[in-house]
N, C-alpha and C positions, 0 to 999 in steps of 0.2 A: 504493500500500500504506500509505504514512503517514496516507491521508485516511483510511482504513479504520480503521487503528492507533486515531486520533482517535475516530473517530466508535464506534468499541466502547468507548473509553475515558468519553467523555461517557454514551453511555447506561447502563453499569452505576456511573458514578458517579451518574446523577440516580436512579436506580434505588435505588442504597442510602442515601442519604439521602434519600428519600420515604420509605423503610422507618423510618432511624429517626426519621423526623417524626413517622410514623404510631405508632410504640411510643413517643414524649417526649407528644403529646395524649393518649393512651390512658392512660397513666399519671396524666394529670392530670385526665382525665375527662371530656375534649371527645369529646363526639357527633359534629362530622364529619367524624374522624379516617376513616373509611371514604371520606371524598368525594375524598379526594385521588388522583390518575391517578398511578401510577409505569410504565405503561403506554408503550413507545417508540414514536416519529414514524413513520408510515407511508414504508415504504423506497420511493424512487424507483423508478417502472417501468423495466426496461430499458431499452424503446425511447425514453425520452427520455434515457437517459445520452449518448450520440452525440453526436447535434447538437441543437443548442436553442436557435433564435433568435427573440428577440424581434421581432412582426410589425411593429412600430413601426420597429426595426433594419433589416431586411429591406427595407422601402419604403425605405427611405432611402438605406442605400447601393446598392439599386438605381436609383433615380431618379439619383443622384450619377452611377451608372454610365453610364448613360441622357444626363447634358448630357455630360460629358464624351466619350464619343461621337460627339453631334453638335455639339461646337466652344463647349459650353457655352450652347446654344441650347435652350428646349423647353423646355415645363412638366414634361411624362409623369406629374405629379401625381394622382389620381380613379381609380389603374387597381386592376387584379383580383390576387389571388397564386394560382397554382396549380401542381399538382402532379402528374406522372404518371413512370412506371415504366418502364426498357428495361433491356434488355441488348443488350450486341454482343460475339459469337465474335471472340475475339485469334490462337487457334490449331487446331491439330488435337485437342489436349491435356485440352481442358475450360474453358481461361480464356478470362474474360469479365471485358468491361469494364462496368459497373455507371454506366449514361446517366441514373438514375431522376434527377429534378429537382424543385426548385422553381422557378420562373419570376414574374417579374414585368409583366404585360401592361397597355400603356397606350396610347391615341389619340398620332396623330403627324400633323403637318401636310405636305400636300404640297410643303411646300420642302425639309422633311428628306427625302423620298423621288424617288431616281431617276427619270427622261423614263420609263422603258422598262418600272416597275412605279407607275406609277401610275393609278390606279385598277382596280389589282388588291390594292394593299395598303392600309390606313389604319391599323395597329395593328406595336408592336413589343416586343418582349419582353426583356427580361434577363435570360436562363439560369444557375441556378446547378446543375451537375452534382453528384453527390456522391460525383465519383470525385475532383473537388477543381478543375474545370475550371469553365471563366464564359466566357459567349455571348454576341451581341446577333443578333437574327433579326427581321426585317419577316412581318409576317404578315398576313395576310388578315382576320383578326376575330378578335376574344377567343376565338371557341373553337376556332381554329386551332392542332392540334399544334404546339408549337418546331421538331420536326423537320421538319413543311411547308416551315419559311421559310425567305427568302433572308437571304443574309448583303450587310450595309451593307460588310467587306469588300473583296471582291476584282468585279469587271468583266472580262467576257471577251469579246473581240472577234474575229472573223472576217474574214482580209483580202479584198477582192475581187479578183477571177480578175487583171483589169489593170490592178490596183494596182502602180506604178512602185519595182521590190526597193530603188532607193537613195532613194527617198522615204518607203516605210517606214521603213529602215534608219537615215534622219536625222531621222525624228518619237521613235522608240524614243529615240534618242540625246536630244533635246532633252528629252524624260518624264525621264529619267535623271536626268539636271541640274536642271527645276525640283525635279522631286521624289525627292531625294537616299533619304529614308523610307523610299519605299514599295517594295516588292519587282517590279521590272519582269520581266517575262519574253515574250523574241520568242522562241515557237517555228516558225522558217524551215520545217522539213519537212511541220505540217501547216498553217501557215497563222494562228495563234493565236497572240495577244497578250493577258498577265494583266495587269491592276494591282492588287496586294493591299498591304494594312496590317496590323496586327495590332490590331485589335478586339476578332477572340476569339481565346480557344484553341484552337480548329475550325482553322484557319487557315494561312496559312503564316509558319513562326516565323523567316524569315530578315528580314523587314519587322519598323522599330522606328515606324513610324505609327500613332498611337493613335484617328485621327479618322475621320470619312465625307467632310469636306468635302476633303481632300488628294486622295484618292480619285476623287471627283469634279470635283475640276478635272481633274485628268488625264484623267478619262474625255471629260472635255468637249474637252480635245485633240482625243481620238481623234473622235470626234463630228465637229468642225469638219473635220477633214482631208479629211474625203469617199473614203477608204482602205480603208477596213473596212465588213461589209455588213450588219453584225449587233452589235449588243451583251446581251450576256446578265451577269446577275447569279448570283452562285456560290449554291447549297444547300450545308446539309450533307449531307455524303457517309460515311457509313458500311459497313464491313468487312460483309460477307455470311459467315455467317446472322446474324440480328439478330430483333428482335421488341420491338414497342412498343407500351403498353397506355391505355384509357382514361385523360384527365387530368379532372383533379375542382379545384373552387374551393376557397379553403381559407380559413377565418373567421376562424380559432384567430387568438386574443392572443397567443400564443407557439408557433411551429412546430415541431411535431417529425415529419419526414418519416418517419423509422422507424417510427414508431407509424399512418401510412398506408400500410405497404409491406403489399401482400396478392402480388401475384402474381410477384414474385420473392424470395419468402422462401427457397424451395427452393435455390435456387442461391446464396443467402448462406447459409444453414446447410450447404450442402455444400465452403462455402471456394472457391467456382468465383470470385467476384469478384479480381483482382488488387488492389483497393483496401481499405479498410477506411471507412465511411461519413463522410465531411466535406465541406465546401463550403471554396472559395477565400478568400482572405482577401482583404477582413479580416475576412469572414464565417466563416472556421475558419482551418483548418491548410493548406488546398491538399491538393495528391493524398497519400496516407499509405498506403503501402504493407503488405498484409497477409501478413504473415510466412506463414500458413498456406496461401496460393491452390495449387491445381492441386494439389493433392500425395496 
């Protein structure tokens, strides 16, 4: 409200003295007393009040995001920015979580990518949600949905039928120990063993491991043990009913994702999102809860 206060304050102030510029030359008999504009500044569109980042910003602390990731290795420099739309149903209710994105997609070498997805992926991406969440997803090609990919993440393995219970049960134990981080979990009933970090916000938040390469030595454990019969890499997984739309490149010198929202307009003008539109920081506020959702 102060910015507002301000900014009414300046334009009738330039306002009335253009006026009386315009009656001090008239009086004195200058001719281009009429040239002068007292005419105010074209108001900001709404949809870039929101969010408004600079593309040059955006690359940047997405790349940053990107070495940091992988253990500070990697150019991920030369890639694409792009942009597409979702929602995912929270409840019975009406609320929806607001998935629409900007993403940043780049070439990856196959030493940053997993035994068990390579050469299915060559591209990875840095997600910013603008419910105020942030991702890293391996993808398939640039024009691979984010939601396609897997997550660098978590690894899930399958134990074999006879695999020896106190030879798992002391590989888990040793995973534990080197790596204190990552989030271990033996599930004994069906036979599955996770190792997650936290990467993204996707993820699981009881892991304080910020890397792929932690991750993957431990995977590399399990690998060597000869225990497990299977390794698979985690996707994101979202809440049913959901719906996700075309993603488009995006050129703009300065981003404003609102001002590309077409087909979830409906469902922000009806308050159905639990969020109010921002990105993670330090590229905004993180998630920012919209007083009016569901009501």
């Amino acid at each position: 409200m102060l910015s507002r206060l301000r900014s009414t304050f300046f334009v009738r102030t330039s306002t009335s003295l253009a006026a009386f510029a315009a009656l001090a030359l008239s009086a004195c008999g200058d001719n281009h007393a009429a040239a002068i504009d007292a005419a105010p500044a074209t108001p900001t569109p709404r949809c870039q009040q929101s969010v408004a980042i600079p593309r040059a910003t955006f690359i940047t602390e997405s790349v940053s995001y990107l070495r940091t990731t992988f253990g500070g290795t990697g150019d991920f420099t030369g890639g694409t920015v792009r942009y597409s739309e979702m929602w995912v149903d929270l409840d019975d209710n009406g609320c929806k979580s607001d998935f629409s994105a900007l993403w940043y997609v780049a070439p990856i070498s196959n030493a940053q990518v997993p035994t068990e997805l390579r050469g299915k992926v060559d591209h990875v991406a840095a997600v910013w949600t603008l419910n105020g969440l942030r991702g890293v997803v391996y993808l398939a090609s640039p024009q691979t949905k984010w939601q396609a990919g897997s997550l660098p993440d978590e690894s899930i393995h399958v134990v074999r039928e006879n695999a020896s219970p106190a030879n798992v049960a002391a590989l888990v134990r040793n995973i534990q120990t080197a790596h204190p981080s990552l989030a271990v979990q033996w599930l004994d009933a069906i036979g599955v063993l996770t190792l997650t970090a936290r990467i993204s916000e996707f993820a699981d938040p009881t892991s304080t491991e910020p890397t792929w390469q932690v991750v993957e030595a431990a995977t590399q454990q399990v690998r060597a043990s000869n225990l497990f019969s299977s390794t698979e890499w985690s996707s994101v997984v979202f809440r049913l009913p959901n719906a996700d739309f075309p993603a488009i490149n995006v050129t703009d010198d300065v981003l404003y994702p609102e001002c590309l929202r077409v087909h979830t307009k409906s469902e922000q003008a009806a308050d159905a999102f639990t969020t109010l539109p921002s990105l993670r920081q330090p590229l905004g506020l993180g998630p920012v809860d919209n007083p009016n959702a569901c009501r």
